[in-house]
N, C-alpha and C positions, 0 to 999 in steps of 0.2 A: 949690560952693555948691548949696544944695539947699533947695527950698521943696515940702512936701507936705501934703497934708490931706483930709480927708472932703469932698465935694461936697453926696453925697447917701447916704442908707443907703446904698445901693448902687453906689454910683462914689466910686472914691477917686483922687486925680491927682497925679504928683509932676512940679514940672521942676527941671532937676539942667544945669550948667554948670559946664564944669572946662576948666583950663589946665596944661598939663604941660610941660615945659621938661628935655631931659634933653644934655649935654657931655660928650665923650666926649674925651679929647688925649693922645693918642699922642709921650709925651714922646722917646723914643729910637725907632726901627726899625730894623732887620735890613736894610729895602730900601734897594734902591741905587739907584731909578729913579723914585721918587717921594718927597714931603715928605707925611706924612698930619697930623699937627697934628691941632687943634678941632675935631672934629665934630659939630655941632649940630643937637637934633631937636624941634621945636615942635608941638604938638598941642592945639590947642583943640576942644574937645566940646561940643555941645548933645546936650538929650534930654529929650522929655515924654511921659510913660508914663501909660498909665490902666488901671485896673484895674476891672470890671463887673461885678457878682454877676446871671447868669441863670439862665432855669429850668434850664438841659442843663451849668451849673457858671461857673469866672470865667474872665472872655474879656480878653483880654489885647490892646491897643493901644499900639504905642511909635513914635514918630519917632524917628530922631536925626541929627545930623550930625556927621562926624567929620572936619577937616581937619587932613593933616601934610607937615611941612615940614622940609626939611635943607639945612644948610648947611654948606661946609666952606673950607678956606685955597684960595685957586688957581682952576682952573678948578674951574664948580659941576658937579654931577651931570647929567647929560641929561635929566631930569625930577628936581627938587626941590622940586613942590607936588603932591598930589591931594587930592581931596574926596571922600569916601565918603558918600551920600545913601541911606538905606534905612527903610522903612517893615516892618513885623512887627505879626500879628496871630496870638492862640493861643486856646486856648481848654484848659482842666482843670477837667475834674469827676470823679463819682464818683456810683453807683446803689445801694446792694443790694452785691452780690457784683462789682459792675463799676468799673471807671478807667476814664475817656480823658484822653489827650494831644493836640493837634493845632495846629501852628507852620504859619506861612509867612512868609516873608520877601523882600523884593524892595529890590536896593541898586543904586547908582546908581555905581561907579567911574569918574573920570574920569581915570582910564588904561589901565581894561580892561574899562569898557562896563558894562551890563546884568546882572543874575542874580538868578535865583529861587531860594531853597532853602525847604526844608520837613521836617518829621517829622512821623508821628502814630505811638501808642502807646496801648497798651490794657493793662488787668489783670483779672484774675479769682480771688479768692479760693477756693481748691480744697477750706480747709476752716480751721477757725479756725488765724489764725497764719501758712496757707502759702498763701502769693499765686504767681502767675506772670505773667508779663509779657512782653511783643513788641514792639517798635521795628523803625519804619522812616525813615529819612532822610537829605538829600543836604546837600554843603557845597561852600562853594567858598572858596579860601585862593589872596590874590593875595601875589607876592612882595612881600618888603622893599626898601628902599632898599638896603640894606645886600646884599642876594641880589643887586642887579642893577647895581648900579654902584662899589660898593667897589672904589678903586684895588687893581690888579693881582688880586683873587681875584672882584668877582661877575661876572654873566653879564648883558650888556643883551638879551639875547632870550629869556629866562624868562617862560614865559608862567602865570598860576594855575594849582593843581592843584582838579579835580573828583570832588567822593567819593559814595560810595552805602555808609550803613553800616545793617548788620542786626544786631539781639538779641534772644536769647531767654534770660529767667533766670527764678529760683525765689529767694524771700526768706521764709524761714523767721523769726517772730518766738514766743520761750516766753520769756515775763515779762523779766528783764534782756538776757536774748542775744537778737542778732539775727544770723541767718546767710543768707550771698547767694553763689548760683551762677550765671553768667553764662558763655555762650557768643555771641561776637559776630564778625562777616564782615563787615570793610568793603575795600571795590574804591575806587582812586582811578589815574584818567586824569592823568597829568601831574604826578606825584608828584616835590617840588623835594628833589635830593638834598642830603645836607648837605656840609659843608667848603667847603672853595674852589673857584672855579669852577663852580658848581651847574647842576645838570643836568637837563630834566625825563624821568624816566621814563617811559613811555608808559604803561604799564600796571602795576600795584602790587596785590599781595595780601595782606593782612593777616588772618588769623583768630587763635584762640584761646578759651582760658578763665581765667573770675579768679575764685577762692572766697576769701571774705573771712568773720570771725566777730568780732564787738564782743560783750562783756559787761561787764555794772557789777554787782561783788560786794562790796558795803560798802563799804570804803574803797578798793575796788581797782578798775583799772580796764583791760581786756587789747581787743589789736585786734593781731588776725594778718590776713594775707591771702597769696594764693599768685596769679602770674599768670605764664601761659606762651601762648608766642605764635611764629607763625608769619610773620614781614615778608618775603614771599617778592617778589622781579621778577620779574613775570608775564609780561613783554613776549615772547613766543614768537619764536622766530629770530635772537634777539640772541644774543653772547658771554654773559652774564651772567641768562639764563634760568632762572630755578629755583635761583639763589643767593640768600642772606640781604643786606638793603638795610645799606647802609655805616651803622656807630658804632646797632645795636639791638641792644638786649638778648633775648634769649627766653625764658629763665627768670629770675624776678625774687621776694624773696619779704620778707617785713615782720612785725615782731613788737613792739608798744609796750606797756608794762606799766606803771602809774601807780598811786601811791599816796599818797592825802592823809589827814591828821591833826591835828585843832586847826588853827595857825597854819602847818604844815609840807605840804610837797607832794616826792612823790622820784618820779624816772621816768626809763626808758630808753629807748632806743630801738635794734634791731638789724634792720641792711640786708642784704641779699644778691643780688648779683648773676650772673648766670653769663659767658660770654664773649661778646665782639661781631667783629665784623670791621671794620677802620678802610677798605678798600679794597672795590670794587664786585667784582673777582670771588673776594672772601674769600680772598686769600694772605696779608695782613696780619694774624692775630691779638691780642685785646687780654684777655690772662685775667680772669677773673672774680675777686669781690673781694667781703667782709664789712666791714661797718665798727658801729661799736657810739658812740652818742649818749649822754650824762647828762644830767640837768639837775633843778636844787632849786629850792626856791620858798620862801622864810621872810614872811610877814606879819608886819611889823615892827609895825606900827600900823593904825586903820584903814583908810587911803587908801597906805598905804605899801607894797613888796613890794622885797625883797633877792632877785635871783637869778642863778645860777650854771647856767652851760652848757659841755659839753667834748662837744666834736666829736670825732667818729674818736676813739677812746680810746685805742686801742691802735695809732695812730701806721699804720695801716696805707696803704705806698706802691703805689697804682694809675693805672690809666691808663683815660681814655675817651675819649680820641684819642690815636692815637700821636705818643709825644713831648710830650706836654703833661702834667706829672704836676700831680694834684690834689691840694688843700691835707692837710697831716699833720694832726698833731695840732692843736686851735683851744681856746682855754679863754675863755669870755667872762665877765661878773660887771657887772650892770647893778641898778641904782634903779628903781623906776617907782613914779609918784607921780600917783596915778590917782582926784579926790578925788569922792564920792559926796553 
């Protein structure tokens, strides 16, 4: 539920309240040493946001509060309530030839205390069309329920992971096309690994590049991108130093092509992956893998729409965790009745 509106020319305030309810039941398992059944996750949100037109651009004010909750058959989880209490305030403008950005954020976990995060960001138009642009900012990501107490696979001594991430890009815009190059280095302290039993890394390095190019040519409409990346464990004197972080990708690359007509819309879509390692010091390999999307659109009437989706086209079987293979081929064919 959501109430917003104009204050004043220049303050505009929205508050927003929402309840989430999500069941999760584990009808058969594999285990022999536990019954996992019903898993229940409750999440109610508050949130009032305000928006401020100043001289130096719009300044941004939000509260919110976020509490969640889990339940399950049996003994309950060792912690199955927290409250997340956080205050954020930003600011975005614009000069002449200049952008700024600038966040901060202060949250209240009451399971893992205190934290401040923040980014600021700047741009500079270099010439008409090609901007550039600088980021700087920290995050902090507390586990899940599920990371720290899931029978038999989470970890109760996971503590949040701490990040610091850097970018520098270039975003070229001529008439329909828009092209973005991006180089970004983010460091994170306590990096939660994935699968079962999770672990925090001490040290995690992550860099790379993403080039990405959108264009809108009449009826057509094309969005590639390319993004290669380096998810290194940086922890120095460990076994697993300077290995690739379990189930990432490194190369990765995207290519959607769309085209509409009268009542008609046709589009594809084609993925590409390269390989990852399922295990921390990379013995485990999981090959890389393509997979190709359709999907049509018929406007039956005004408010009406006929549409058809196939997943994986061409049925192809991969893996992105070992042993768990991903769905084949999917064909779906929906209604939406969406009246104006």
């Amino acid at each position: 539920a959501q109430v917003a509106g104009q204050v004043t020319g220049s303050w505009r305030t929205a508050l927003k309240a929402s309840r989430s309810r999500d069941d999760f039941d584990t009808l058969a398992s594999a285990s022999t040493f536990t019954t996992l059944g019903p898993i229940g996750t409750t999440q109610p949100q508050l949130g009032w946001e305000h928006q401020i037109a100043t001289p130096l651009g719009t300044a941004l004010v939000l509260a919110e509060r976020v509490q969640q909750e889990v339940e399950r058959p049996g003994t309950p989880f060792a912690v199955s309530e927290r409250t997340v209490t956080g205050l954020a305030l930003g600011l975005n403008g614009e000069a002449g030839a200049h952008g700024w950005q600038a966040t901060v954020r202060r949250d209240r976990n009451s399971q893992f205390g205190n934290q401040t995060t923040g980014s600021l960001g700047y741009g500079y138009a270099l010439a008409p069309g090609l901007r550039a642009t600088a980021s700087f900012g920290t995050s902090f990501v507390a586990p899940s329920f599920n990371q720290l107490y899931f029978p038999g696979c989470g970890n109760p001594n996971l503590l949040p992971e701490e990040g610091r991430q850097r970018e520098l890009g270039l975003v070229w815009r001529n008439g329909p096309i828009t092209s973005r190059l991006v180089y970004f280095d983010n460091r994170i302290r306590g990096y939660i690994s994935s699968g079962p039993l999770p672990t925090n890394i001490p040290r995690v390095k992550v860099d790379g590049i993403s080039a990405s190019v959108d264009a809108v040519l009449g009826a057509w409409t094309l969005a590639g991108s390319i993004d290669s990346l380096q998810p290194i464990n940086a922890t120095e004197g460990t076994a697993n130093f300077g290995r690739i972080l379990p189930r990432r990708v490194q190369d990765s690359g995207r290519l959607a092509v769309d085209w509409s007509g009268g009542a008609f819309k046709l589009g594809g879509t084609l993925q590409a992956f390269g390989e990852r390692f399922d295990n921390a010091n990379n013995s485990t390999r999981l090959g890389g893998y393509a997979t190709l999307d359709l999907r049509a659109e018929w406007a039956l009437a005004r408010d009406w729409v006929l549409a058809a989706r196939l997943n994986n086209a061409f049925d192809k079987r991969y893996e992105t965790v070992f042993g768990y293979n991903q769905p084949g081929r999917e064909a779906f064919l929906s209604v939406r009745w969406a009246p104006r």
